[in-house]
Backbone bond lengths (Angstrom), bond angles and torsions (degrees), N, CA, C in turn:
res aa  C-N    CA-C-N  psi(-1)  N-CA   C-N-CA  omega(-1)  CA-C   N-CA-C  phi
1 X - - - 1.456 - - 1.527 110.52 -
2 X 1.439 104.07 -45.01 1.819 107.38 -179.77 1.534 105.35 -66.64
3 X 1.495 119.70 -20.79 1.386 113.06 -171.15 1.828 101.94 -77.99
4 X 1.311 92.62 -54.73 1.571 81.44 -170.29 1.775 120.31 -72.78
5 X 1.212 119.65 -2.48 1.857 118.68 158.72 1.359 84.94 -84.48
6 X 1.282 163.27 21.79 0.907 138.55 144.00 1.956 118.74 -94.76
7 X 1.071 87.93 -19.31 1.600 101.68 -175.58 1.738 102.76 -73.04
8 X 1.392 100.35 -52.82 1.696 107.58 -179.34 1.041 97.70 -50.40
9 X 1.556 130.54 -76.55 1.262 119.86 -165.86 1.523 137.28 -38.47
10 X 1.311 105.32 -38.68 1.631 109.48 176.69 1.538 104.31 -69.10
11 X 1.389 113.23 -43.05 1.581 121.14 176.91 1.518 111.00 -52.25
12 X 1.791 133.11 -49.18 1.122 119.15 129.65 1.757 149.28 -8.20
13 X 1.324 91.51 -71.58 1.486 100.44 170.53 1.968 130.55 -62.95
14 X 1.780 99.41 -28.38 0.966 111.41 172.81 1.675 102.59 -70.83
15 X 1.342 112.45 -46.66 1.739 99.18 -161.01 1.906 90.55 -83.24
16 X 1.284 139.24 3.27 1.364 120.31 168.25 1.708 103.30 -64.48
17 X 1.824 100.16 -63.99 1.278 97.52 178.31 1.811 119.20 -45.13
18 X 1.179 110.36 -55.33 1.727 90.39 -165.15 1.523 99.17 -55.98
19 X 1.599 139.31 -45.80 1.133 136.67 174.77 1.926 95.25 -26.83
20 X 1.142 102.46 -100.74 1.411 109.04 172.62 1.467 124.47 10.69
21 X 1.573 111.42 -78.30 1.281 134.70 146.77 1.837 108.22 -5.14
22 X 1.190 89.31 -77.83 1.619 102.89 -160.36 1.573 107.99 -77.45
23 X 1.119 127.86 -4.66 1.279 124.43 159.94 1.012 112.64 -94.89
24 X 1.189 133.42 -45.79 1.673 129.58 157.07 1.759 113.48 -16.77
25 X 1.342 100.98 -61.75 1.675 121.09 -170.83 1.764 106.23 -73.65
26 X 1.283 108.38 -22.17 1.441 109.93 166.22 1.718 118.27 -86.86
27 X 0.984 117.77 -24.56 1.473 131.08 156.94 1.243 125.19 -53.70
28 X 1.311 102.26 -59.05 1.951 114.43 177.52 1.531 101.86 -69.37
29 X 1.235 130.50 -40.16 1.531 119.96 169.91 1.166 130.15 -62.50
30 X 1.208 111.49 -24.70 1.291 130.67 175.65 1.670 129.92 -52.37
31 X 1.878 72.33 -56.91 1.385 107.67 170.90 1.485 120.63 -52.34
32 X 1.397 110.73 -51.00 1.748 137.37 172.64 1.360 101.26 -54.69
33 X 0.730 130.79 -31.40 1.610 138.97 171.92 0.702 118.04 -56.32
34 X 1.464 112.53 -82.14 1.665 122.36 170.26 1.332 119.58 -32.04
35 X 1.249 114.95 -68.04 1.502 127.54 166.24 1.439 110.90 -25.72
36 X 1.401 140.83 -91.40 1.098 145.30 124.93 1.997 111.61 36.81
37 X 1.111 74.14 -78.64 1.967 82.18 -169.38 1.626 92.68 -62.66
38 X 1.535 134.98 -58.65 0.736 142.73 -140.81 1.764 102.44 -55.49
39 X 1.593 93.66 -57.21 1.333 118.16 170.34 1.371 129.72 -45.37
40 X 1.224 111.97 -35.54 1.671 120.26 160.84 1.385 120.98 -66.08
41 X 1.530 113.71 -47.55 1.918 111.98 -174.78 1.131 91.38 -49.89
42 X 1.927 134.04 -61.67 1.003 129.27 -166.08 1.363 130.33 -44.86
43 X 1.597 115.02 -45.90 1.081 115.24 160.92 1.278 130.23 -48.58
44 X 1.450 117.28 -61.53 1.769 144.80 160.42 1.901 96.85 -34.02
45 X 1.218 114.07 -21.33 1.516 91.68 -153.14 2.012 91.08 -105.79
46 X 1.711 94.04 -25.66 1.821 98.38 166.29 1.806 120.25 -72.55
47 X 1.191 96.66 -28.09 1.413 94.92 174.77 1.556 116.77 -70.44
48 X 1.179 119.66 -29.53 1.139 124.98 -161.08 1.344 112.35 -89.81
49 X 1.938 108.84 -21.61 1.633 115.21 174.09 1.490 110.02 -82.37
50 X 1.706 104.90 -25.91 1.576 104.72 174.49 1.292 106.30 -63.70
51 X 1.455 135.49 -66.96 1.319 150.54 -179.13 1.767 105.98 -25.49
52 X 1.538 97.61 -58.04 1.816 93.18 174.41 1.266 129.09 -81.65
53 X 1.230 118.12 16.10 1.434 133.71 -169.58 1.756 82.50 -79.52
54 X 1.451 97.06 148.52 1.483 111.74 173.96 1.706 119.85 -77.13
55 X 1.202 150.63 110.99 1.380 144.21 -172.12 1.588 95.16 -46.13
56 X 1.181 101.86 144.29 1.989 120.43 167.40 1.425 94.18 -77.27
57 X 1.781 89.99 138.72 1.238 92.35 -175.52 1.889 128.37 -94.04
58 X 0.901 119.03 165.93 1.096 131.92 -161.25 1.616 113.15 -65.41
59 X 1.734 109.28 112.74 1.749 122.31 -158.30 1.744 98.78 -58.11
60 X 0.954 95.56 173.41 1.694 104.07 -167.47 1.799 84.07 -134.24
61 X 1.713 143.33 36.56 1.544 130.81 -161.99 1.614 75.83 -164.72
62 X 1.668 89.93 140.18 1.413 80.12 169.46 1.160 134.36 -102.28
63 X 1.740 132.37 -169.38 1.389 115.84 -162.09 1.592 122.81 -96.30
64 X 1.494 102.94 -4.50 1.299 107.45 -169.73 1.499 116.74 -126.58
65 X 1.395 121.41 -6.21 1.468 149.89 -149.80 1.324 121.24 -135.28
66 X 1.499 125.03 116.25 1.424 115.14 171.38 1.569 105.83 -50.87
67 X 1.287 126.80 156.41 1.812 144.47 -145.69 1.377 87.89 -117.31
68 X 1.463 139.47 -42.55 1.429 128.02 158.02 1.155 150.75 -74.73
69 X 1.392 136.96 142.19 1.465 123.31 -174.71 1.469 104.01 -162.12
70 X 1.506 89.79 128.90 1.563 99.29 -171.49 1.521 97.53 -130.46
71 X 1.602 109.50 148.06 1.404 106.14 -177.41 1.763 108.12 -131.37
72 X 1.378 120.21 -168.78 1.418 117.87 177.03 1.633 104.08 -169.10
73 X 1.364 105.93 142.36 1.941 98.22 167.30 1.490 101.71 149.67
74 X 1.251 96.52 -173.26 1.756 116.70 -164.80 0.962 120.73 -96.86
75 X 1.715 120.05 128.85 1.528 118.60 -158.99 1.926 102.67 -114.66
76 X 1.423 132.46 145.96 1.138 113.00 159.41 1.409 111.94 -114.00
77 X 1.254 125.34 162.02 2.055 108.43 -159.45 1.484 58.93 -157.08
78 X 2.189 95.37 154.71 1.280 133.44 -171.38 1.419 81.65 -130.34
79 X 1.371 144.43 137.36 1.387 142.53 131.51 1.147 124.56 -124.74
80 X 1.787 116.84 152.42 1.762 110.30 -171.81 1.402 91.78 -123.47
81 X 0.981 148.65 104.19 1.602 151.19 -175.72 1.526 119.79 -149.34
82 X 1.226 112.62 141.07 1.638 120.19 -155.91 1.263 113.59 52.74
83 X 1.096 130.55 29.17 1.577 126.34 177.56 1.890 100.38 89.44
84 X 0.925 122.53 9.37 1.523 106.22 -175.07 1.517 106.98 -137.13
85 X 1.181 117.67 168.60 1.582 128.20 -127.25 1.848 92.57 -148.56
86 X 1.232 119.60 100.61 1.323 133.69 173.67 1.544 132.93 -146.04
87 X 1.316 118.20 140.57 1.492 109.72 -175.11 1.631 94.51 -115.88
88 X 1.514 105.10 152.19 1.379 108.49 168.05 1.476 132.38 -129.94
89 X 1.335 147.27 149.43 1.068 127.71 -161.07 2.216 84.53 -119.17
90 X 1.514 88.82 156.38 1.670 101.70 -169.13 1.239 117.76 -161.44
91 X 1.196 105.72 -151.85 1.483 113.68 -169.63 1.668 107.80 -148.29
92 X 1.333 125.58 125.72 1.450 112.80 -169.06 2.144 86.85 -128.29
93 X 1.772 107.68 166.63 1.088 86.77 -156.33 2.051 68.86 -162.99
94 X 1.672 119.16 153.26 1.006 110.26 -170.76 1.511 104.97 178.27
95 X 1.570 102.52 130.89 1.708 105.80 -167.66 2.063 91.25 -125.11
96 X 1.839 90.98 118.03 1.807 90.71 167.94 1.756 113.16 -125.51
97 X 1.413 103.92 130.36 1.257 119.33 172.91 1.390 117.02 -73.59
98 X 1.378 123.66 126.00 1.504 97.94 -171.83 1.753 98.36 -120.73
99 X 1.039 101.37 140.03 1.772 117.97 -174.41 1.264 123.75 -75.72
100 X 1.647 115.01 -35.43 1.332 142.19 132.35 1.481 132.42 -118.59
101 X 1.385 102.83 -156.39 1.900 102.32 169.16 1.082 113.66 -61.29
102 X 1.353 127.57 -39.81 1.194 105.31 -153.37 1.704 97.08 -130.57
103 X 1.266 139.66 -14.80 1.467 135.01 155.64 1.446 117.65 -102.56
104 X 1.398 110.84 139.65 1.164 142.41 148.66 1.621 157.22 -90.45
105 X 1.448 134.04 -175.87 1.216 127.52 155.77 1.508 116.45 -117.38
106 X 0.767 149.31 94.08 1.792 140.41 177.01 1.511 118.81 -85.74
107 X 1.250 107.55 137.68 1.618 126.13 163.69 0.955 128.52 -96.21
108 X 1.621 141.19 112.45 1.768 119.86 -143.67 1.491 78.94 -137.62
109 X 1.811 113.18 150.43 1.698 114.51 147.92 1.339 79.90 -143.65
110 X 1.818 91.31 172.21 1.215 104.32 167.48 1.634 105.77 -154.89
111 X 1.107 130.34 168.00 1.542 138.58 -169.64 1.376 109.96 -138.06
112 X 1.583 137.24 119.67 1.325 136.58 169.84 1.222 122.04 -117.75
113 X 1.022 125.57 -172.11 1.852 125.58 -166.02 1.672 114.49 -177.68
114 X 1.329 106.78 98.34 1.355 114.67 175.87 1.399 136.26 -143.30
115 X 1.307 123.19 -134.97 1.503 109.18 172.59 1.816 100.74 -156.95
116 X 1.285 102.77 142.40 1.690 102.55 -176.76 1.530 91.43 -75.83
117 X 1.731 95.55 135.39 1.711 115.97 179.88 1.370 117.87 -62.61
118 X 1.639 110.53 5.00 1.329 96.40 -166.19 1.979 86.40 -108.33
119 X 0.918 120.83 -10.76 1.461 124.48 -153.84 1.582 99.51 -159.01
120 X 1.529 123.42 105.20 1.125 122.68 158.47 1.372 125.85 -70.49
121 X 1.092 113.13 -4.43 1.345 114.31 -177.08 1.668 106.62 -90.63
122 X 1.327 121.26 -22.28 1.423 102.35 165.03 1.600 112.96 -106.51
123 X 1.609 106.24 137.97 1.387 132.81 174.94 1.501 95.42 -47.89
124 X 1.590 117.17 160.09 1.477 127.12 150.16 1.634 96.93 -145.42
125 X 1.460 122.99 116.93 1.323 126.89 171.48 1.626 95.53 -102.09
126 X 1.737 98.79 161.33 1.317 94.70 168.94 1.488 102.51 -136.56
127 X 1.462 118.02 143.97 1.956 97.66 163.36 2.102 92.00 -135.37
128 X 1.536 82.28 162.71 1.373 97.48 174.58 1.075 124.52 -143.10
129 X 1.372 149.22 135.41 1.103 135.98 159.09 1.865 122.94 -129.91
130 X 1.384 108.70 147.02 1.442 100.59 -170.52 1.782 93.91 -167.06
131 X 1.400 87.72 171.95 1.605 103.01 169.53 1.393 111.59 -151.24
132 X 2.151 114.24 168.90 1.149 118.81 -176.70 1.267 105.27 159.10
133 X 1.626 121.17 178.35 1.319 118.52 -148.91 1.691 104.08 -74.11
134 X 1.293 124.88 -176.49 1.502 128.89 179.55 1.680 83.85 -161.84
135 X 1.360 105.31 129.31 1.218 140.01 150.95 1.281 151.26 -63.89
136 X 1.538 154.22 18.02 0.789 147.74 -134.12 1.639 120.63 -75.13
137 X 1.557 123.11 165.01 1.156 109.57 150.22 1.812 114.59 -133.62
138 X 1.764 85.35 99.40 1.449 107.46 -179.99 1.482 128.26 -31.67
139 X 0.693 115.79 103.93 2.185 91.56 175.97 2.258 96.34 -143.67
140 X 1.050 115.49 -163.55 1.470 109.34 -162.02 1.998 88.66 -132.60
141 X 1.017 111.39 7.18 1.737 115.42 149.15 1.337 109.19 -67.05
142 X 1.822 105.10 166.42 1.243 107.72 168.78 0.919 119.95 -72.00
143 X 1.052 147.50 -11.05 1.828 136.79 -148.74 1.784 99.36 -130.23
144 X 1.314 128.66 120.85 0.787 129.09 -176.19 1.751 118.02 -128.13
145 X 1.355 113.24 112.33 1.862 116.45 -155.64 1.365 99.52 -63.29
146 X 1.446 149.93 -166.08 1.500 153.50 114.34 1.362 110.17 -158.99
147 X 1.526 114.49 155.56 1.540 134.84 -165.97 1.555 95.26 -132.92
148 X 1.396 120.45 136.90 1.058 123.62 175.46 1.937 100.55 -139.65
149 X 1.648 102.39 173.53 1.871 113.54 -172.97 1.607 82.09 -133.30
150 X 1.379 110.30 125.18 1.622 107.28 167.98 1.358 108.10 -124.90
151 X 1.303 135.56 111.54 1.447 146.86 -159.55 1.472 85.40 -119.73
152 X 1.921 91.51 136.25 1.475 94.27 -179.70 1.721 105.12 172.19
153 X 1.252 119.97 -156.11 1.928 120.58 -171.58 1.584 85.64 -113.18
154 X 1.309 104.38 156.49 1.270 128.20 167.22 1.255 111.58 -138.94
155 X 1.569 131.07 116.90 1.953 133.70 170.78 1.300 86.03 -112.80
156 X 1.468 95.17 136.01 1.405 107.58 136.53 1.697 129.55 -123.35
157 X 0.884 111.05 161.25 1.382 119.38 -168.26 1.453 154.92 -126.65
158 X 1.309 108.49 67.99 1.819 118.75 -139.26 1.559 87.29 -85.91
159 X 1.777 88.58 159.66 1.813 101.93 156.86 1.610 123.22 -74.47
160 X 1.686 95.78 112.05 1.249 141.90 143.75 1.867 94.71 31.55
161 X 1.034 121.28 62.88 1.670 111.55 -178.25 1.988 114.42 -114.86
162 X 1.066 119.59 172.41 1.291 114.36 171.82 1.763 118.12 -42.29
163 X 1.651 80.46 -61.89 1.838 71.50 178.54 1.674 110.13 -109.75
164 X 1.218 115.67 4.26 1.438 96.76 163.64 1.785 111.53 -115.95
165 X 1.490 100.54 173.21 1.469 96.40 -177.98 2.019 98.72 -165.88
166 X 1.699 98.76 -95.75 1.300 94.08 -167.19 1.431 96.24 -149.12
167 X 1.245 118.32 132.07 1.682 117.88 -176.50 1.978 101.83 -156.58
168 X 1.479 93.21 166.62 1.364 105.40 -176.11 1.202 112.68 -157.73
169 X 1.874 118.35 164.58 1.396 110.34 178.48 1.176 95.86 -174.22
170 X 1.381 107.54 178.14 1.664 111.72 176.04 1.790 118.05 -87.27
171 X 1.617 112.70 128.34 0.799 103.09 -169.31 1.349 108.34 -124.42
172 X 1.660 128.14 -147.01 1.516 129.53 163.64 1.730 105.50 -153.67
173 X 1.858 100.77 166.58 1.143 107.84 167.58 1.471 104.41 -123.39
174 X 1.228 129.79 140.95 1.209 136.79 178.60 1.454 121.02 -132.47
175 X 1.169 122.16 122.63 1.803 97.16 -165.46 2.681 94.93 157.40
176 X 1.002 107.88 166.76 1.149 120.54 154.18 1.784 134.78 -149.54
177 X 1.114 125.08 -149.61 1.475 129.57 -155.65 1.214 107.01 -163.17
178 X 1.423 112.95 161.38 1.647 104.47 158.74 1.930 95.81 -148.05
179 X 1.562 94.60 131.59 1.068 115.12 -176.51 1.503 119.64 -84.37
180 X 1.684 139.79 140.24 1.133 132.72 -167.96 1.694 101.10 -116.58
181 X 0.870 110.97 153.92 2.057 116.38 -171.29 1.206 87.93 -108.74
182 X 1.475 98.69 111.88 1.712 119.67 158.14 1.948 110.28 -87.07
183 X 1.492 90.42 121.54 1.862 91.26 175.19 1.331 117.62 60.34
184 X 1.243 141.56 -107.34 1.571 132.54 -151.30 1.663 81.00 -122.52
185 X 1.375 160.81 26.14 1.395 155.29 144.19 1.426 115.03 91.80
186 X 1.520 112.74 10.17 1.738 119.68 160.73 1.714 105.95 -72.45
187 X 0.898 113.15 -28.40 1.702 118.62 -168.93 1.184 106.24 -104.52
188 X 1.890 138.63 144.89 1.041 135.47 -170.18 1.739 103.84 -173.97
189 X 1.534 96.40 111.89 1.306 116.66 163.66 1.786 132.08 -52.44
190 X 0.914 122.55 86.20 1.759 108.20 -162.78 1.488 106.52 -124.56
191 X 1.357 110.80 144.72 1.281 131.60 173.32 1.474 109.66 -116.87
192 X 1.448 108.40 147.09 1.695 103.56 174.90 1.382 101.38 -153.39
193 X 1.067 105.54 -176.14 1.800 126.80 170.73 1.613 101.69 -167.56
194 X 1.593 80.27 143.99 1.962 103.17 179.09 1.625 92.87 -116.95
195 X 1.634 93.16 178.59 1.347 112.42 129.15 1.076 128.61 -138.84
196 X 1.144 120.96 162.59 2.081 133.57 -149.35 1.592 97.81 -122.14
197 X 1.378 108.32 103.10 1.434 105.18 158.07 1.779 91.95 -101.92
198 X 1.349 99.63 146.19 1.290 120.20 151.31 1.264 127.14 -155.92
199 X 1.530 115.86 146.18 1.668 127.10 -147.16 1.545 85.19 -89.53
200 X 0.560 150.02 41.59 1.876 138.24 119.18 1.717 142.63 -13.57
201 X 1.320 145.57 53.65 1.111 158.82 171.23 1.842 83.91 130.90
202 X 1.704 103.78 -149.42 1.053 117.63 -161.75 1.402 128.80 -74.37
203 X 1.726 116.68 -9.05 1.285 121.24 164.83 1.886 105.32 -139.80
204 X 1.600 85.88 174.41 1.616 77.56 173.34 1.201 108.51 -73.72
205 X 1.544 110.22 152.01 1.907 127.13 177.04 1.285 102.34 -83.31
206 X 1.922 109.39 145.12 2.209 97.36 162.13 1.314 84.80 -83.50
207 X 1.013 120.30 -174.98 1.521 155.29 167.70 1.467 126.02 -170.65
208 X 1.191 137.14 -175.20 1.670 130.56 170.90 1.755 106.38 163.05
209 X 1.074 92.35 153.46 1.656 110.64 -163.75 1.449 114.94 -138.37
210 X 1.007 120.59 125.51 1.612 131.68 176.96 1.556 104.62 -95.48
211 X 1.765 130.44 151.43 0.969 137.38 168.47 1.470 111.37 -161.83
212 X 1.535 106.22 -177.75 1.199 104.91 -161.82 1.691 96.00 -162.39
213 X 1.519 124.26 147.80 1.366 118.11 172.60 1.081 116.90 173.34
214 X 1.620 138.79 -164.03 1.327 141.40 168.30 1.401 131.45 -112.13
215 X 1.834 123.92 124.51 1.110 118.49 -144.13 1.853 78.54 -108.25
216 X 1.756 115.49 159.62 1.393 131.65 157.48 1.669 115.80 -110.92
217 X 1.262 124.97 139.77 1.063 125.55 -151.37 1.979 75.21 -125.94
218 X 1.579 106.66 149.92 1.847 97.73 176.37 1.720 79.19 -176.82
């Protein structure tokens, strides 16, 4: 009789422990769970702040090209205006921002100094200044083409005569160049030609100017 209340009991004690056991193992899974889920909102909850993040906005410099360009050099201009017929030799001079590779904004003047062909004795200066887009076509060769529109004032300015004197108006440059890459492509040899209408007496004048000079790239 003492043997077998002794038998139950261990038979007892055995099924507490495996009970035991198995809640233990239902606990730790539990646990893994939690963990688990927890770990996902977080994730779910970073994706979703990246996702609403606003896109960066779009660079205004471009990606392959120093964004400045400044140039300098000697211009020769043909003009026929007020009835008279003169070429001038000068100086033209010009700073372009470029927005990307291959478009820009440019700021152009230029200054000349000559004499009407009919009469050396009277001066004809010219100055101009204007701005407008510049064009390029980028590539990582030396030789690089561009077309530019330069809208802007044009005076000119003869010696002091009955019928001539000093006048001005709005004019343009129309015309391009192609620039050559000296050494590592900050430096650049360029030649160009425009042509120059400007509203001067009763219609617009042609005109046009060849030059030549050195561009800085920064």
């Amino acid at each position: 009789m003492g043997k077998a209340i002794v038998f139950r009991d261990a038979r007892g004690v055995i099924r507490m422990r495996k009970l035991s056991i198995l809640c233990a193992a239902l606990f730790c899974l539990s646990l893994t769970a939690s963990a688990q889920d927890s770990t996902a909102a977080i994730d779910a909850s970073t994706t979703d702040t990246t996702a609403s993040e606003p896109a960066a906005p779009a660079s205004l410099s471009p990606a392959d090209r120093d964004p400045w360009q400044i140039g300098a050099g000697f211009q020769y201009s043909h003009f026929n205006v007020l009835g008279q017929t003169f070429h001038n030799f000068g100086y033209q001079a010009e700073v372009t921002r470029y927005l990307s590779n291959w478009f820009g904004v440019e700021g152009a003047t230029t200054a000349g100094f000559g004499h009407v062909d009919t009469n050396s004795s009277i001066d004809a200066k010219t100055f101009f200044i204007g701005g407008g887009p510049h064009i390029s076509v980028y590539n990582s060769n030396h030789l690089e083409p561009w077309v530019h529109v330069i809208v802007g004032y044009e005076r000119f300015r003869f010696t002091q005569t009955a019928a001539l004197g000093s006048v001005g108006h709005a004019a343009f440059y129309g015309g391009g160049g192609l620039d050559y890459k000296i050494g590592g492509g900050r430096l650049y040899w360029r030649v160009q030609g425009d042509f120059i209408g400007t509203n001067v007496g009763p219609s617009i004048s042609k005109n046009y100017s060849f030059g030549t000079g050195l561009v800085l790239n920064f």
